[in-house]
N, C-alpha and C positions, 0 to 999 in steps of 0.2 A: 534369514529374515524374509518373510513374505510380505505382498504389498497391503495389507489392513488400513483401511484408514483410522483404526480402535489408538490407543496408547500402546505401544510397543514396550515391549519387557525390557526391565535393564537388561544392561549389559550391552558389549560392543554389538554390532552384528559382522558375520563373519559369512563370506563368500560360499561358506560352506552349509551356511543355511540355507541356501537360495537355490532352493529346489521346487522345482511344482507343487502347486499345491493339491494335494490327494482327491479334498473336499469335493463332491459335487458342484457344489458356490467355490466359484475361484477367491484368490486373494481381493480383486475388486469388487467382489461381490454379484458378479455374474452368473447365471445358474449355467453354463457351457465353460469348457475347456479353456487354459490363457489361450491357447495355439487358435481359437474361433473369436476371440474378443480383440477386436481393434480397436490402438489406443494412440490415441497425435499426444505426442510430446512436445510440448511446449518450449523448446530448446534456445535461451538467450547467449546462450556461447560461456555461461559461468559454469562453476563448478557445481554446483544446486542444480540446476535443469539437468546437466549433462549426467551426474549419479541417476539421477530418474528414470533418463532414458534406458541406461546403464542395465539399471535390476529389473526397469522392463521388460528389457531383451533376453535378461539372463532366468527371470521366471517363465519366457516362453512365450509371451505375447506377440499380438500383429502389432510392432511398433512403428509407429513414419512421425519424423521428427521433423518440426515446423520452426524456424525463425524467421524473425519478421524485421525489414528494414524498416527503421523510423526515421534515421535524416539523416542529414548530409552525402550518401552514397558514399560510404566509403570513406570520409575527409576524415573521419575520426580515426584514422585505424592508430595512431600511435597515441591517443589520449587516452594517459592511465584515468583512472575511473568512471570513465562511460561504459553504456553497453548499447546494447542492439545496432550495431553499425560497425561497418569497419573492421579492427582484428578479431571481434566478437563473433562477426558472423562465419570466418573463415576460420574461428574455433570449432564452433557448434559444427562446420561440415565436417571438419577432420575427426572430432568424434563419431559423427556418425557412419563415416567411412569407417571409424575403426569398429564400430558395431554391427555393420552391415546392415546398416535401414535405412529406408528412401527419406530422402533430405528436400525438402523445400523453403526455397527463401524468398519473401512476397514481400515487397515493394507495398506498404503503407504509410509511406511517407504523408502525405498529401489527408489522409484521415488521421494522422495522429498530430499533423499542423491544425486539424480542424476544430478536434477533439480535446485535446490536450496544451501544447504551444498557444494556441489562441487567447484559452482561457487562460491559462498561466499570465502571459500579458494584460490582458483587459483586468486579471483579481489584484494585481499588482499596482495598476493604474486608479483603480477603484479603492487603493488605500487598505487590499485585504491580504493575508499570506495564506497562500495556497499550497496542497499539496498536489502536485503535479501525478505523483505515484499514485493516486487512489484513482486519478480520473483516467490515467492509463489504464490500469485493473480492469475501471470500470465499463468503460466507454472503447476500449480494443482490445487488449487481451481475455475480456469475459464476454466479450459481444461481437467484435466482427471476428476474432479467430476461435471463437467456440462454434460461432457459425459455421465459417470454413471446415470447421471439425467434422460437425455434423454432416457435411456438404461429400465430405470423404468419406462416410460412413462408420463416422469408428463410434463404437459405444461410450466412450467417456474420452475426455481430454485431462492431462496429467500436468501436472507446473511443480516447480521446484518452490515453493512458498513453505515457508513453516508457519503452518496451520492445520490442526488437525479437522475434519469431517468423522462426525460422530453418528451412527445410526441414534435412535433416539425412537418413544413410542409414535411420532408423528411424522417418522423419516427423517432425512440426514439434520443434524444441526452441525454448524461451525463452535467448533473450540480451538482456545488457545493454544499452541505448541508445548510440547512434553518441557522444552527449556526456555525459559523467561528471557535468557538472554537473546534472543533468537527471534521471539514470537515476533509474528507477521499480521496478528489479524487485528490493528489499529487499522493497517491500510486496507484490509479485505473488507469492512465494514458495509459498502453498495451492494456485494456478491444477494444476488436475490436466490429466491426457495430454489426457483427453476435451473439458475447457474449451479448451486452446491450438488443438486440431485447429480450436475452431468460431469465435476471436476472431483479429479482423485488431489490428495498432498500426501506422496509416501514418506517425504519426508520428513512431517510433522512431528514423530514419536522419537526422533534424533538429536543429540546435538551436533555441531557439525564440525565437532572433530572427528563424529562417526563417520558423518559424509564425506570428509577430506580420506581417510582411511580408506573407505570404499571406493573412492577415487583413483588413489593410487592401486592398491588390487586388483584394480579393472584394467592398468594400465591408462588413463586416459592422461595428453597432457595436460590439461587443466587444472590435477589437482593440487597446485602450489598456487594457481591465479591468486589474486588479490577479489577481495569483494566492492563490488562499487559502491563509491560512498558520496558522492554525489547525484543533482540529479542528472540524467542522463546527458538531456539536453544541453547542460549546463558543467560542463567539466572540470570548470575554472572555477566554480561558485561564486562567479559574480554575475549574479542575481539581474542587476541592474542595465549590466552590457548588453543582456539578450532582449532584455525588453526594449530597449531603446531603438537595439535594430528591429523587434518585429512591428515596433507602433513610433516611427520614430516622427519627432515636433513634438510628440505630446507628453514629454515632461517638462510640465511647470513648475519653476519657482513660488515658493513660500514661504510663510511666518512659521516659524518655531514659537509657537507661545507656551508659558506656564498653568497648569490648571487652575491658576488664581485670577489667569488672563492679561498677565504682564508678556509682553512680546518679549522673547532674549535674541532673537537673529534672526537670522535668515537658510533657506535652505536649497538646495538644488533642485530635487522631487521626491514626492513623498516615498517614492519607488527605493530612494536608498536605507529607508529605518523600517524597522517592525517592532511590533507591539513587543515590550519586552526591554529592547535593544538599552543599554546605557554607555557602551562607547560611540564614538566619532561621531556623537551630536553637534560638535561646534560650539556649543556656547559654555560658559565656565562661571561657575558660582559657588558661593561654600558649601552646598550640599550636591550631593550623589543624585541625579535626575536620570530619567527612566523615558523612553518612550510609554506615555499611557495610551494612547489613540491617535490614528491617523483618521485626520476631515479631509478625505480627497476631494469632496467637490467645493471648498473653502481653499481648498490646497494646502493645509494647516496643519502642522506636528507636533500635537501637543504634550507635552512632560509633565513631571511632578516626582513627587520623593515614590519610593516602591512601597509606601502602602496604597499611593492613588491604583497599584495594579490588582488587587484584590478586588474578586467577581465572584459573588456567591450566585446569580441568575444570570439566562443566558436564552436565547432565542434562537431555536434552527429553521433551517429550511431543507427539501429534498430531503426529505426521513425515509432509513432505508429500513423495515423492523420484518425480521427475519423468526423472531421470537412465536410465541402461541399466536394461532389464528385468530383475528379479530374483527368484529362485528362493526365496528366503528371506531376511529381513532380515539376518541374521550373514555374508551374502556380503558384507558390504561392511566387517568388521571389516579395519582398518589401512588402509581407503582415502584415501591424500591429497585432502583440499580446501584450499580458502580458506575462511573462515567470516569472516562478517560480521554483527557483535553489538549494530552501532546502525543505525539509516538514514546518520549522519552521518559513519563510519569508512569507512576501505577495507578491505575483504578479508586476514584476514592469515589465511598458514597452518596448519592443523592436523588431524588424524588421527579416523576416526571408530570408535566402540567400540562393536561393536553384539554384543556375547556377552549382554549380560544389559539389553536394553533399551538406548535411545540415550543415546551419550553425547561429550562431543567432548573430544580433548584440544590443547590449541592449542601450538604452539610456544612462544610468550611470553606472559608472562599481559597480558591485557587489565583495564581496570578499568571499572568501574561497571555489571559485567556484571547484570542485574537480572533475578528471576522475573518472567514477562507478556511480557517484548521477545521477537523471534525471533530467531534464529540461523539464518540461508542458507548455505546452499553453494554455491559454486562450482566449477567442473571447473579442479584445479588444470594441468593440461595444457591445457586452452583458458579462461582467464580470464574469459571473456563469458560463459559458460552457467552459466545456472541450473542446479542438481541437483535444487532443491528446499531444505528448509530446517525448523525445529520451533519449539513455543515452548518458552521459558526453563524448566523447571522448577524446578530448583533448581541451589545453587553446590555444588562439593565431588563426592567419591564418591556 
């Protein structure tokens, strides 16, 4: 197997594919030899980055494999499902010792509290659910460590993301990953024109029982790790704990009310429900109630049966559109996509409204649509590309 960013042929890939590539244009697409093309590998100590570096090394490239501390120094090393800290990072060096590539590990703590932590708190605070993962991608691993990439001189930077990078007649496009189960590019959706041109995903065209296989072939120990399934920061998945310590006084009590506007209790802070949510409300009635909306600046949780969660429209903001080059944003009023409004849905179709700022109107309504999540597009004509994508703003006109 060579490193293409194309769709990869079935079948397993086998160690023994993984020979130089003959071509003039190497496997990443460079018109010079892998042994002339420097490549930082993006290494979080999982088994996904670590295969990367892996068939880097073993196609013959200049590899130096980059991890990045995000918090706590260290405090995490025995917390099963975090990463970038802790046992994670003194994974990623013992693989690279076992590769023989220069290993670096950089201390961004303090930009990913800025970037990332911050906002997670204040979207939380503000009654919205955030993905924390997209603004990591967005805001430090596509921006200040592509940087640093650059800074090292290597021609492109590598991550273990299942998403494929597609040549295309306008240059590279993002497409979905070869296995659904898998795919990664709900969260890649900010990745700009400029980011894709310079990031490889070798292992887009896999699934990753391929990757676990090549894993172990390689000898690396990672390949039985576990995948983290949390967010990083948060290991415990209580949401609520971490915000409390980063902005702590400022969660208020509040009315639970009905969307009829019958008050049924009371609440702790808005911070413990989200859109969606129908257990551990507190209050008890003959019917099945739903978080419909949180009024953070009312401090207000309001409920209703689950048809009150059905949102055919929807308003974004920060629109990232990766798609055809565009003369003005209202060129794309009434353009068919797919949109996709959780990580855990498929894609379903809908129209985009761009006269008076973004806005989508969907076919059929979806539920548990929330401020903070994004919304991606897809090119309803070819279903694997990304267009790009925004976040939630608000439900309604």
């Amino acid at each position: 197997m060579t490193l293409h960013d194309t769709p990869a042929p079935t079948g397993a890939p086998t160690l023994n594919s993984l020979s130089l590539n003959s071509l003039a244009l190497n496997s990443l697409g460079f018109a010079k030899p892998p042994g002339e093309t420097r490549v930082v590998a993006a290494m979080s100590g999982g088994v996904d980055s670590s295969v990367v570096a892996a068939l880097l090394k073993r196609d013959g490239y200049d590899v130096i494999g980059v991890t990045l501390q995000l918090y706590d120094h260290g405090a995490a090393v025995n917390k099963p499902g975090a990463c970038c800290a802790g046992q994670d990072i003194h994974d990623a060096r013992r693989v690279a010792d076992r590769l023989g590539i220069p290993h670096y590990v950089l201390d961004y703590e303090s930009r990913f509290r800025d970037a990332v932590m911050d906002d997670f708190a204040d979207s939380y605070l503000a009654g919205e659910t955030p993905i924390p993962c997209v603004k990591c991608n967005q805001n430090v691993k596509f921006k200040d460590l592509l940087a640093l990439a650059r800074d090292l001189g290597a021609d492109c930077m590598a991550t273990g993301h299942y998403v494929q990078r597609v040549m295309g007649p306008a240059g590279p496009e993002l497409h979905r990953a070869h296995d659904p189960a898998r795919d990664q590019s709900y969260f890649l959706f900010a990745t700009t024109r400029a980011q894709l041109d310079y990031l490889r995903f070798p292992l887009g065209g896999m699934p990753k029982s391929d990757t676990r296989a090549l894993a172990a072939e390689f000898g690396l120990e990672v390949a039985d790790k576990p995948d983290s399934q949390d967010i990083c920061f948060v290991p415990s998945g209580k949401y609520a704990d971490v915000v409390a310590k980063l902005r702590p006084g400022a969660i208020d009590p509040g009315d639970i009310v009905h969307v009829d506007g019958r008050v049924m209790g009371r609440h702790d802070g808005v911070i413990h429900f989200t859109v969606g949510q129908r257990r551990g409300l507190g209050v008890a009635t003959g019917e099945p109630l739903f978080v419909v909306k949180l009024d953070a600046e009312n401090r207000r949780v309001i409920v209703g049966p689950r048809e009150a969660l059905a949102v055919k429209r929807f308003a974004l903001r920060e629109v990232n559109w990766i798609g055809e080059t565009l003369d003005r944003e209202d060129d794309l009023h009434g353009r068919r996509v797919l949109v996709r409004v959780r990580s855990t849905r498929p894609p379903v179709p809908g129209t985009l409204d761009t006269r008076a700022g973004w806005f989508v109107d969907l076919d059929a309504a979806e539920e548990g649509v929330a401020p903070g999540q994004a919304a991606v597009f897809y090119d309803a004509d070819a279903p694997a590309r990304v267009l790009g994508g925004g976040w939630i703003a608000r439900t309604g006109s």
